[in-house]
mmCIF file of the N, C-alpha and C atoms, coordinates in Angstrom:
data_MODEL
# 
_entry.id   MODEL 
# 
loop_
_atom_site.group_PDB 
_atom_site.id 
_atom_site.type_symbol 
_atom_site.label_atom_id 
_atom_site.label_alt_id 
_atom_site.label_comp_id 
_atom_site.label_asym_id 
_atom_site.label_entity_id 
_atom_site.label_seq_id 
_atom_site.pdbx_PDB_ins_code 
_atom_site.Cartn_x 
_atom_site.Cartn_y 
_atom_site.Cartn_z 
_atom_site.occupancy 
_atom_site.B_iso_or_equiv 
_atom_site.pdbx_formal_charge 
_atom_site.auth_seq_id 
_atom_site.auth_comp_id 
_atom_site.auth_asym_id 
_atom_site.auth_atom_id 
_atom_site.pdbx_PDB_model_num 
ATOM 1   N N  . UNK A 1 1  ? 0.849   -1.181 0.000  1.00 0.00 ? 1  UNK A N  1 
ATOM 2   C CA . UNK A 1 1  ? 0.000   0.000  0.000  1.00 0.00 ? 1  UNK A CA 1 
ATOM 3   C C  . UNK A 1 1  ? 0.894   1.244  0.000  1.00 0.00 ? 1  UNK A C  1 
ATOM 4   N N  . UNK A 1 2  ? 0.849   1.979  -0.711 1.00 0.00 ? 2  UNK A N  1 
ATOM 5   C CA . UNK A 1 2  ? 1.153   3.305  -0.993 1.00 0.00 ? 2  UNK A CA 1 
ATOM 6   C C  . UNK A 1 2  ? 0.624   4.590  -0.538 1.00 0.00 ? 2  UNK A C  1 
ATOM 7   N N  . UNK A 1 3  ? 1.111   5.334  0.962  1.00 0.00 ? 3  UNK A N  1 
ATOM 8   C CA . UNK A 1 3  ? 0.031   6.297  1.153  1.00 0.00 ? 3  UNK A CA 1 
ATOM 9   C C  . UNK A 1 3  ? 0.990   7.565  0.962  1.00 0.00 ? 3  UNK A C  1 
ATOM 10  N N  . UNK A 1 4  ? 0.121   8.174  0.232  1.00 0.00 ? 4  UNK A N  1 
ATOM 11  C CA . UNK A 1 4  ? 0.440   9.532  -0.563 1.00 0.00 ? 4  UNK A CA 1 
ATOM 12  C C  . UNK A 1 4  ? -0.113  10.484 0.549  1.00 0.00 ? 4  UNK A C  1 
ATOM 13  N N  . UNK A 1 5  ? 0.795   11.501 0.751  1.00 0.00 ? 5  UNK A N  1 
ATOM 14  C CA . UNK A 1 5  ? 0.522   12.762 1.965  1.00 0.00 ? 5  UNK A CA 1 
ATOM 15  C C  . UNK A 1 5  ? -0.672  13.227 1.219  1.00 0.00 ? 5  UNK A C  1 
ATOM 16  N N  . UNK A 1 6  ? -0.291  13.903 -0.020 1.00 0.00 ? 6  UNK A N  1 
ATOM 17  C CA . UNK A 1 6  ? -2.177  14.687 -0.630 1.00 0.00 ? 6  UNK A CA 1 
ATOM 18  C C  . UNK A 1 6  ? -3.188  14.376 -0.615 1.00 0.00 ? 6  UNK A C  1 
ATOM 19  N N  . UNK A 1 7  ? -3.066  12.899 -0.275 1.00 0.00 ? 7  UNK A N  1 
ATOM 20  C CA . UNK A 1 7  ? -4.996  12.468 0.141  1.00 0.00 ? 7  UNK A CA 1 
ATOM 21  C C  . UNK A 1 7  ? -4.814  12.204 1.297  1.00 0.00 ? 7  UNK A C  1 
ATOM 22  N N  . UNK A 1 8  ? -3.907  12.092 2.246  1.00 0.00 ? 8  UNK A N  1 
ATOM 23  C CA . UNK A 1 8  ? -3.899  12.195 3.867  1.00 0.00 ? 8  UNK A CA 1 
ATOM 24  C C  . UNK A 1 8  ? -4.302  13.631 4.025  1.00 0.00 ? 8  UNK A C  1 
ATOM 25  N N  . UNK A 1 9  ? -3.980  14.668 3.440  1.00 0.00 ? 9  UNK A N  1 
ATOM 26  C CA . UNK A 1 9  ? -4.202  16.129 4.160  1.00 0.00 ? 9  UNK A CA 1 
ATOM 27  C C  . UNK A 1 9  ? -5.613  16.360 3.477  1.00 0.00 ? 9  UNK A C  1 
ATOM 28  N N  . UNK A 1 10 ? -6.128  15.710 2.586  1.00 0.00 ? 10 UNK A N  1 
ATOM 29  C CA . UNK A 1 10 ? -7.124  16.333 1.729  1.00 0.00 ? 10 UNK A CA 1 
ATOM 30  C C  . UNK A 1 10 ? -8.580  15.484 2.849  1.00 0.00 ? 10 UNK A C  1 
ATOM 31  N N  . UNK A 1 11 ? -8.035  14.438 2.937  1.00 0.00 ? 11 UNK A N  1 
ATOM 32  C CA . UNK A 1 11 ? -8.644  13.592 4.306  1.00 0.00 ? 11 UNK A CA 1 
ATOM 33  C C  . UNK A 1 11 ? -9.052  14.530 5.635  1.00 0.00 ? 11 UNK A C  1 
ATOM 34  N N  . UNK A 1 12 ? -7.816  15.500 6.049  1.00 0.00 ? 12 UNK A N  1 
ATOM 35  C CA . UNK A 1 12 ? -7.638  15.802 6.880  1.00 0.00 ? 12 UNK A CA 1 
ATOM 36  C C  . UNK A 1 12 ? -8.673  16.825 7.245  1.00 0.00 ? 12 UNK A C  1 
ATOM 37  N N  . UNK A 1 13 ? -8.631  17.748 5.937  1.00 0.00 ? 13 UNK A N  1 
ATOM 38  C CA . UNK A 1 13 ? -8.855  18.481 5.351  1.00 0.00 ? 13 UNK A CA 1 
ATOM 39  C C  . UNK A 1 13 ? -10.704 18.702 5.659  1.00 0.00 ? 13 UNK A C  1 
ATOM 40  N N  . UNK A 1 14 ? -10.963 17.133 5.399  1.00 0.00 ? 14 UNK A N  1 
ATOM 41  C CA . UNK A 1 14 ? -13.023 17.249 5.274  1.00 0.00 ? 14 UNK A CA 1 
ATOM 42  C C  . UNK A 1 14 ? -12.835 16.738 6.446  1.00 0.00 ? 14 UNK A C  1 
ATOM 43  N N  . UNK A 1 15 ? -12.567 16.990 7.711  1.00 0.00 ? 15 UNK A N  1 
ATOM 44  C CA . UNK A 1 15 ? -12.815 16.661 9.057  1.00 0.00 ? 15 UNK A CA 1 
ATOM 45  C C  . UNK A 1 15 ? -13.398 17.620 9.612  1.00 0.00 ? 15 UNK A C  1 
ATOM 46  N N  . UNK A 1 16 ? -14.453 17.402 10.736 1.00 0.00 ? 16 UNK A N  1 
ATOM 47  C CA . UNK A 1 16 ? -14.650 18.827 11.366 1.00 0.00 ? 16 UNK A CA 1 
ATOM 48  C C  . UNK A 1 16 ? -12.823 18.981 12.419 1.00 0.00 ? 16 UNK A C  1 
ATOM 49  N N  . UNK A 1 17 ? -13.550 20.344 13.003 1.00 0.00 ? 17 UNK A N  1 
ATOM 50  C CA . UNK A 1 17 ? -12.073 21.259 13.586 1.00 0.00 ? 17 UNK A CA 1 
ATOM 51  C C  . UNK A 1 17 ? -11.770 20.079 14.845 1.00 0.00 ? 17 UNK A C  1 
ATOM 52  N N  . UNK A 1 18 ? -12.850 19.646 15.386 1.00 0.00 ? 18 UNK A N  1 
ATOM 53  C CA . UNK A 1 18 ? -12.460 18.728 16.981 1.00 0.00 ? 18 UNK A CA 1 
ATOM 54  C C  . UNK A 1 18 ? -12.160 17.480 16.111 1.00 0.00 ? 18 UNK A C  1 
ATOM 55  N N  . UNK A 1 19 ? -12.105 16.571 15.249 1.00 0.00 ? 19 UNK A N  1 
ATOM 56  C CA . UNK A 1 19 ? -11.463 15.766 14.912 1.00 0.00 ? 19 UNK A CA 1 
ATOM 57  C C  . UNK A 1 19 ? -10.014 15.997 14.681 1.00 0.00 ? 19 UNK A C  1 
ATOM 58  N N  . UNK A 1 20 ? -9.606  16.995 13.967 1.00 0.00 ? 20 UNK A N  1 
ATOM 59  C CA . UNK A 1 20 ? -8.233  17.506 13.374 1.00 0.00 ? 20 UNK A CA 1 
ATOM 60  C C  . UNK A 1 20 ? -7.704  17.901 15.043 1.00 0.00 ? 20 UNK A C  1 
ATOM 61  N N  . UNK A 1 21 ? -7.902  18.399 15.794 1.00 0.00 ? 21 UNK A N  1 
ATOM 62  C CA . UNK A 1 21 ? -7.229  18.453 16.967 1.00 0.00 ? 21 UNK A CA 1 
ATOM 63  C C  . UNK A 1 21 ? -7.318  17.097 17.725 1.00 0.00 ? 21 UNK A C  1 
ATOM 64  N N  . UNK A 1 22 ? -7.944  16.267 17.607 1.00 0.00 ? 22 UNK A N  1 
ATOM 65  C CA . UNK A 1 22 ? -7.760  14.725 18.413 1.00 0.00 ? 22 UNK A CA 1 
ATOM 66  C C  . UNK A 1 22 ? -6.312  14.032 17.541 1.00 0.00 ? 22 UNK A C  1 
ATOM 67  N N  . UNK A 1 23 ? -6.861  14.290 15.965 1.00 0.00 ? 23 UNK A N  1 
ATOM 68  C CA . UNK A 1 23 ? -5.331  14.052 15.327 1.00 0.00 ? 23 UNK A CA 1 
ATOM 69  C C  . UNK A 1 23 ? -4.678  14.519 15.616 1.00 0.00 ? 23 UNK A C  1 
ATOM 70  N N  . UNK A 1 24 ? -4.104  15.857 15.878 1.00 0.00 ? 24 UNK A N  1 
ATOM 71  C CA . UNK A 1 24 ? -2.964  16.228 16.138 1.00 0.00 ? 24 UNK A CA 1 
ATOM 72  C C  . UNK A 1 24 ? -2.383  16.099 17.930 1.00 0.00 ? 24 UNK A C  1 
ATOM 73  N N  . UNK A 1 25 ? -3.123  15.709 18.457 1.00 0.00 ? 25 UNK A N  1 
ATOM 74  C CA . UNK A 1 25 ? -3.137  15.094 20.111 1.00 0.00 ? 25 UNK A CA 1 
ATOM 75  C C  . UNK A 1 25 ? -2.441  13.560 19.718 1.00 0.00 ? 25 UNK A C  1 
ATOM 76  N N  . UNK A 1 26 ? -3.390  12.849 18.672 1.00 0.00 ? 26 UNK A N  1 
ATOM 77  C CA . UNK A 1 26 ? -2.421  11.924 18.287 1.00 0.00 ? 26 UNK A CA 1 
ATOM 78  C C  . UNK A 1 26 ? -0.899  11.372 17.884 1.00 0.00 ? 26 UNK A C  1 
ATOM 79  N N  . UNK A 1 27 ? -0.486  12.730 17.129 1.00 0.00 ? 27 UNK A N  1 
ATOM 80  C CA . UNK A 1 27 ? 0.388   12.755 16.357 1.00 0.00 ? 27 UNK A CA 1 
ATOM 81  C C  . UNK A 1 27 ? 1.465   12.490 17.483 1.00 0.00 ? 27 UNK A C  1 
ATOM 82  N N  . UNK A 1 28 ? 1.354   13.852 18.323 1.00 0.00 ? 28 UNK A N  1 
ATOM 83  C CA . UNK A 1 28 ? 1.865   14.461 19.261 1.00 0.00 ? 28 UNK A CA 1 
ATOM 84  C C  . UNK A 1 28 ? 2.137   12.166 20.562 1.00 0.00 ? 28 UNK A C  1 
ATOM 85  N N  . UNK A 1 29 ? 1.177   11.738 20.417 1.00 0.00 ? 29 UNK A N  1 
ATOM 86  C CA . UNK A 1 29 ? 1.379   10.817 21.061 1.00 0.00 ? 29 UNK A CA 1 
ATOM 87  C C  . UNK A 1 29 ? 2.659   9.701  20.219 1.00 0.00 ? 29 UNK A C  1 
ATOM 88  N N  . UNK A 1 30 ? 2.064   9.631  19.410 1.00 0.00 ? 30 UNK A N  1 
ATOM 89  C CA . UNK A 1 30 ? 2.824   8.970  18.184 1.00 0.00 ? 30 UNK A CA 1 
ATOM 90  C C  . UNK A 1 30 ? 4.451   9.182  18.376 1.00 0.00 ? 30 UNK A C  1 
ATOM 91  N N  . UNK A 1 31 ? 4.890   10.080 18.418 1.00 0.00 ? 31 UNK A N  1 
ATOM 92  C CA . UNK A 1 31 ? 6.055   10.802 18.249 1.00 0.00 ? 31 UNK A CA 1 
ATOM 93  C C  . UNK A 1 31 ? 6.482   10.753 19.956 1.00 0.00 ? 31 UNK A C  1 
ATOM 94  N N  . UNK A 1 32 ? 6.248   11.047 20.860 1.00 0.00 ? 32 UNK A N  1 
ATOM 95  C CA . UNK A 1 32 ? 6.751   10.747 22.394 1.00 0.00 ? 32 UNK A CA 1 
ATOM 96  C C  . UNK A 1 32 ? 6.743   9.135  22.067 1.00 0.00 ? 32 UNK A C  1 
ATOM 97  N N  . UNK A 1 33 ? 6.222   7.976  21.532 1.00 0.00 ? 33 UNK A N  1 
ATOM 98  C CA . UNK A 1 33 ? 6.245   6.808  21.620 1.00 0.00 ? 33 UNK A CA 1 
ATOM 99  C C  . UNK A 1 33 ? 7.250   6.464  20.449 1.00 0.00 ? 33 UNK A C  1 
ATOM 100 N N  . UNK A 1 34 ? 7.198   6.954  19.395 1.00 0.00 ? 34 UNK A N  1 
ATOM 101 C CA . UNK A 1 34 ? 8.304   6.302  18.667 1.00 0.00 ? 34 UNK A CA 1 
ATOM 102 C C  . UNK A 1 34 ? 9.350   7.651  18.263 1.00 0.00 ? 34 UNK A C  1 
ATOM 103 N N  . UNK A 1 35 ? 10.321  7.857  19.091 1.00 0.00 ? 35 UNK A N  1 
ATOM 104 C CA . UNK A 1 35 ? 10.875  9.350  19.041 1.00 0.00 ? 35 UNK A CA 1 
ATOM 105 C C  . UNK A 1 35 ? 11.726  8.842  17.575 1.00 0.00 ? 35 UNK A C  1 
ATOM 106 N N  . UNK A 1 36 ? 12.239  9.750  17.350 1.00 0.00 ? 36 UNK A N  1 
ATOM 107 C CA . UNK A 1 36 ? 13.275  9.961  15.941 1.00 0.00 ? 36 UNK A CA 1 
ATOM 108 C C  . UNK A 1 36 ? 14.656  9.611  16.416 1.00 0.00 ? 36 UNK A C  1 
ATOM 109 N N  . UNK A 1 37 ? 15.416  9.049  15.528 1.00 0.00 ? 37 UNK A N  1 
ATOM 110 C CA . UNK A 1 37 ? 16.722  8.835  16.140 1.00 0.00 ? 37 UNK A CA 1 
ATOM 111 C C  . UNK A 1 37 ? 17.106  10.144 15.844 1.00 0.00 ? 37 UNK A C  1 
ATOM 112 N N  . UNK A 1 38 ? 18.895  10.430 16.165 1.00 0.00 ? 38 UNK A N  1 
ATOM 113 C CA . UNK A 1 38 ? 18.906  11.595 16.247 1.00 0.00 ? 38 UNK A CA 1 
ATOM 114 C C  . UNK A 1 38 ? 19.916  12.128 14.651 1.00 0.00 ? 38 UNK A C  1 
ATOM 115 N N  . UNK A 1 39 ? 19.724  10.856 14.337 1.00 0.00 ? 39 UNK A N  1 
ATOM 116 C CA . UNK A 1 39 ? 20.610  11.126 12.896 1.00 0.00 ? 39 UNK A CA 1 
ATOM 117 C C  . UNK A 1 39 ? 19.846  11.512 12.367 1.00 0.00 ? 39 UNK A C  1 
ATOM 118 N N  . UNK A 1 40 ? 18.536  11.528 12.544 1.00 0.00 ? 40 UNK A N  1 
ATOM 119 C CA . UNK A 1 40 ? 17.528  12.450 11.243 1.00 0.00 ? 40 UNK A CA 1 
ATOM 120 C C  . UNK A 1 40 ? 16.851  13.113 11.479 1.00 0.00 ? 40 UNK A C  1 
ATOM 121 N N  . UNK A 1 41 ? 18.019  14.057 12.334 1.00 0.00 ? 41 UNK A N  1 
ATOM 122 C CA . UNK A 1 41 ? 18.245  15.804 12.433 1.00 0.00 ? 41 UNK A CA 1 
ATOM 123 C C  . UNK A 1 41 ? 18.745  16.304 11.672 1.00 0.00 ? 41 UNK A C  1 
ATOM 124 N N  . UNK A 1 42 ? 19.594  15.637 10.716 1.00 0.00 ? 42 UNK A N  1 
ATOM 125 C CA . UNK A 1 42 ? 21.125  16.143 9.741  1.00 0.00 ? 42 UNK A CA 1 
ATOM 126 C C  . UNK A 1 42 ? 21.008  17.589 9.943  1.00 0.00 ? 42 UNK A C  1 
ATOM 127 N N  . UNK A 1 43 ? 19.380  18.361 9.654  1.00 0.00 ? 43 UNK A N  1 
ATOM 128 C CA . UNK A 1 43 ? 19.446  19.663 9.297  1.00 0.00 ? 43 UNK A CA 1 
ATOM 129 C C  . UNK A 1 43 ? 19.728  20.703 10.208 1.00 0.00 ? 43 UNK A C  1 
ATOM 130 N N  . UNK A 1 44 ? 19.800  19.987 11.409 1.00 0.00 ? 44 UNK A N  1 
ATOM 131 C CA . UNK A 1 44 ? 19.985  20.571 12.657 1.00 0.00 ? 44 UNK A CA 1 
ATOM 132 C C  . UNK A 1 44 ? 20.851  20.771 13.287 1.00 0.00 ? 44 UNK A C  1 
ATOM 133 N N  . UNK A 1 45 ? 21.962  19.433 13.166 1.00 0.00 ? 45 UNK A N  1 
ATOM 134 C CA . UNK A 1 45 ? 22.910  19.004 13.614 1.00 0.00 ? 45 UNK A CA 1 
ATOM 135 C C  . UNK A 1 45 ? 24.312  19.720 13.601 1.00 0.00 ? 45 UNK A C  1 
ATOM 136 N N  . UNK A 1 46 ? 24.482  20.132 14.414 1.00 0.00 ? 46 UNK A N  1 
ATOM 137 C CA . UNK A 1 46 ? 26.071  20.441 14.416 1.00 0.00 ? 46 UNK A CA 1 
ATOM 138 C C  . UNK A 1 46 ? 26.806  20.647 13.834 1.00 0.00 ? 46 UNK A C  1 
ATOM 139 N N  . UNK A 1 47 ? 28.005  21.059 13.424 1.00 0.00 ? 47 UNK A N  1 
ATOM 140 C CA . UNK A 1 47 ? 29.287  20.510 12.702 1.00 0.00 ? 47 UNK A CA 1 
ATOM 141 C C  . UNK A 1 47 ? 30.133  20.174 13.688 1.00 0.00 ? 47 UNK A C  1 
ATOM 142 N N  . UNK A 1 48 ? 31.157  19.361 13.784 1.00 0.00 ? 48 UNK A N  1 
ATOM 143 C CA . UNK A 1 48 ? 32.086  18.851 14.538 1.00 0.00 ? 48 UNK A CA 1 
ATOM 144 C C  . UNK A 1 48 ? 33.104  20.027 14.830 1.00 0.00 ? 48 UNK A C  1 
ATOM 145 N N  . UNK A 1 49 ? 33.598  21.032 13.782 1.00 0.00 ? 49 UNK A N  1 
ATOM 146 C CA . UNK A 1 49 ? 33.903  22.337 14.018 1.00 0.00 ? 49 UNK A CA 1 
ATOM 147 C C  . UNK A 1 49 ? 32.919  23.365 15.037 1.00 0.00 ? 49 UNK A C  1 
ATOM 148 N N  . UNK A 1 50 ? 31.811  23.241 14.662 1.00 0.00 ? 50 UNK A N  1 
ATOM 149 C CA . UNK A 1 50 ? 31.184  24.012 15.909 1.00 0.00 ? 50 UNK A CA 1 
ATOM 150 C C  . UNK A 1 50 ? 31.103  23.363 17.178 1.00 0.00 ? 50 UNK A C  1 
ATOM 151 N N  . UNK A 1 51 ? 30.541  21.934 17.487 1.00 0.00 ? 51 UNK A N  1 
ATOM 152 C CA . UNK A 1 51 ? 30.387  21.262 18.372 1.00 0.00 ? 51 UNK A CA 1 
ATOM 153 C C  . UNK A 1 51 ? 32.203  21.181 19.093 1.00 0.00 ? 51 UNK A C  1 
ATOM 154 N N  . UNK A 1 52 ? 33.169  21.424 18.441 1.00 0.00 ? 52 UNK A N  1 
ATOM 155 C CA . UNK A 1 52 ? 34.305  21.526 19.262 1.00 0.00 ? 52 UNK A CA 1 
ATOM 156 C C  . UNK A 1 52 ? 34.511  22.981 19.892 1.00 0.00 ? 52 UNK A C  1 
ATOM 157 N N  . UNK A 1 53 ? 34.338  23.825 18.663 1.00 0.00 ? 53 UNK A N  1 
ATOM 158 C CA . UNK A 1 53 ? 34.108  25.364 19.402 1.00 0.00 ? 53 UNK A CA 1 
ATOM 159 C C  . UNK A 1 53 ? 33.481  25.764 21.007 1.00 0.00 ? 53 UNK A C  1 
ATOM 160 N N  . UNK A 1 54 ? 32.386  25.353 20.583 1.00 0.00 ? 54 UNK A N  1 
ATOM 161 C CA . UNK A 1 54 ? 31.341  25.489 21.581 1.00 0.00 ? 54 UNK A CA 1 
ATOM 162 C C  . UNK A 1 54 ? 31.839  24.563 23.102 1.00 0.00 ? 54 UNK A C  1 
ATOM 163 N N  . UNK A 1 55 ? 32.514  23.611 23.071 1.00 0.00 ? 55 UNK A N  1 
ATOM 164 C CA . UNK A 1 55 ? 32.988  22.816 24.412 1.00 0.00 ? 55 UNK A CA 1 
ATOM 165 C C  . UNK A 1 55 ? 34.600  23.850 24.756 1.00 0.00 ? 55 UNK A C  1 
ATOM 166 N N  . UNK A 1 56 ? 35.387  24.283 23.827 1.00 0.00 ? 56 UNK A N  1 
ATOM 167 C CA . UNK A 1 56 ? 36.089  25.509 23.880 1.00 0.00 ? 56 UNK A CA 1 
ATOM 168 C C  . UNK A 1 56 ? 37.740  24.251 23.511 1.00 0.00 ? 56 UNK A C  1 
ATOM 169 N N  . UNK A 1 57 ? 37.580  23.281 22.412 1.00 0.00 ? 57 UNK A N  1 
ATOM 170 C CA . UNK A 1 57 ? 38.722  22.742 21.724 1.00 0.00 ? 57 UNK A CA 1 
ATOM 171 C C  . UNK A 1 57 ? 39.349  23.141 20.393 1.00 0.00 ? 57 UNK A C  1 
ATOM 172 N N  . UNK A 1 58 ? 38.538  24.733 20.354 1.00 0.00 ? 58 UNK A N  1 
ATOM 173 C CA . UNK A 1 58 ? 39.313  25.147 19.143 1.00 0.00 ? 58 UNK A CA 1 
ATOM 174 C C  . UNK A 1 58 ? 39.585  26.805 19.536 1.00 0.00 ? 58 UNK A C  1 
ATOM 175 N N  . UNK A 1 59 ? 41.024  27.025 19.241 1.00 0.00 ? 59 UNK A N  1 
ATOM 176 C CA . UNK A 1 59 ? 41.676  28.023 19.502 1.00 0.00 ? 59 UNK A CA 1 
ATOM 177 C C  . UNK A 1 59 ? 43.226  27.576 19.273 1.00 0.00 ? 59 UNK A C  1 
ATOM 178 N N  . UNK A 1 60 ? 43.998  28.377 20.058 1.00 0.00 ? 60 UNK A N  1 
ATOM 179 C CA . UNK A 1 60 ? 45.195  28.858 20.192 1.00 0.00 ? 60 UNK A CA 1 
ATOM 180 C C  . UNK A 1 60 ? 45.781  27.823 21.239 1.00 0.00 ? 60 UNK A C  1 
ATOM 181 N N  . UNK A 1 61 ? 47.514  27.713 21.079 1.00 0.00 ? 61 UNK A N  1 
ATOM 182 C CA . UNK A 1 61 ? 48.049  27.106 21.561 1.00 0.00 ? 61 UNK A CA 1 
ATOM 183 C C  . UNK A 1 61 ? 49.468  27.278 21.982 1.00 0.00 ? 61 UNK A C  1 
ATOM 184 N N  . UNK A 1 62 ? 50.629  26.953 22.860 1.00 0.00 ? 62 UNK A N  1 
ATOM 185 C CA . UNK A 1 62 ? 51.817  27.172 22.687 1.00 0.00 ? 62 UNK A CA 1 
ATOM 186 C C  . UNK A 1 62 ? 52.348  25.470 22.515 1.00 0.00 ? 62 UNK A C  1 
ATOM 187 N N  . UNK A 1 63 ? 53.584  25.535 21.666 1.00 0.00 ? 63 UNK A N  1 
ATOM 188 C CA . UNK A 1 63 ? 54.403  24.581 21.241 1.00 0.00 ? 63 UNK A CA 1 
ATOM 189 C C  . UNK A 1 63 ? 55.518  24.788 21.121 1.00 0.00 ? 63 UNK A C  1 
ATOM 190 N N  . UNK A 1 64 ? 57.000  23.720 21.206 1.00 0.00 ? 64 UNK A N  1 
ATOM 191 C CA . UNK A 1 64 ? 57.467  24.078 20.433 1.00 0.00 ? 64 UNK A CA 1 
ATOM 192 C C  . UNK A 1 64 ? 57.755  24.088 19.498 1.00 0.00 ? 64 UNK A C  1 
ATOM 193 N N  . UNK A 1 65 ? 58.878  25.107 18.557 1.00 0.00 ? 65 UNK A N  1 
ATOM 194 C CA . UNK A 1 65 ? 58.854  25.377 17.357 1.00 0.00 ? 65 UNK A CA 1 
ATOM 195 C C  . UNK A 1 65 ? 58.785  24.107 16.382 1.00 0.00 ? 65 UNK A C  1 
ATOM 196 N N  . UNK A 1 66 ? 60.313  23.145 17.015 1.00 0.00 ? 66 UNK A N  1 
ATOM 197 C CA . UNK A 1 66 ? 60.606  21.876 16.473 1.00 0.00 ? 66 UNK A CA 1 
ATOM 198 C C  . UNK A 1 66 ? 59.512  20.577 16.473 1.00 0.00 ? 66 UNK A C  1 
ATOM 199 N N  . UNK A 1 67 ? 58.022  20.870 17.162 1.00 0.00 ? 67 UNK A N  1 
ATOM 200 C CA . UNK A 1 67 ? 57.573  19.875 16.727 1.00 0.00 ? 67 UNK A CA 1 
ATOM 201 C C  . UNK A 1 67 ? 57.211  19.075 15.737 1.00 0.00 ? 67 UNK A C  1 
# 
């Protein structure tokens, strides 16, 4: 079975208003029960350059010359 979002919202769509809020009470349940891993945040996520910034592992240093 193939479910296409445009006839889920068009569904959604001919509901009265207190049905569409029990769905979205649903959704809302749905999602606390099966959370997202966190890899599919990508868009959210960090860079390893910032995420080092931000803990304070990128900057300045002394050495010496000959290393």
């Amino acid at each position: 079975m193939v479910i296409k979002f445009e006839d889920i919202s068009k569904d959604i769509d001919t509901l009265p208003e207190e049905a569409q809020i029990l769905l979205l009470d649903f959704i809302q349940l749905l999602k606390k029960r099966y959370p997202q891993p966190e890899s599919a945040n990508h868009s959210q996520e960090k860079s390893l350059y910032e995420k080092f910034n931000e803990i304070g592992l990128i900057g300045c240093c002394s050495v010496e010359e000959n290393l």
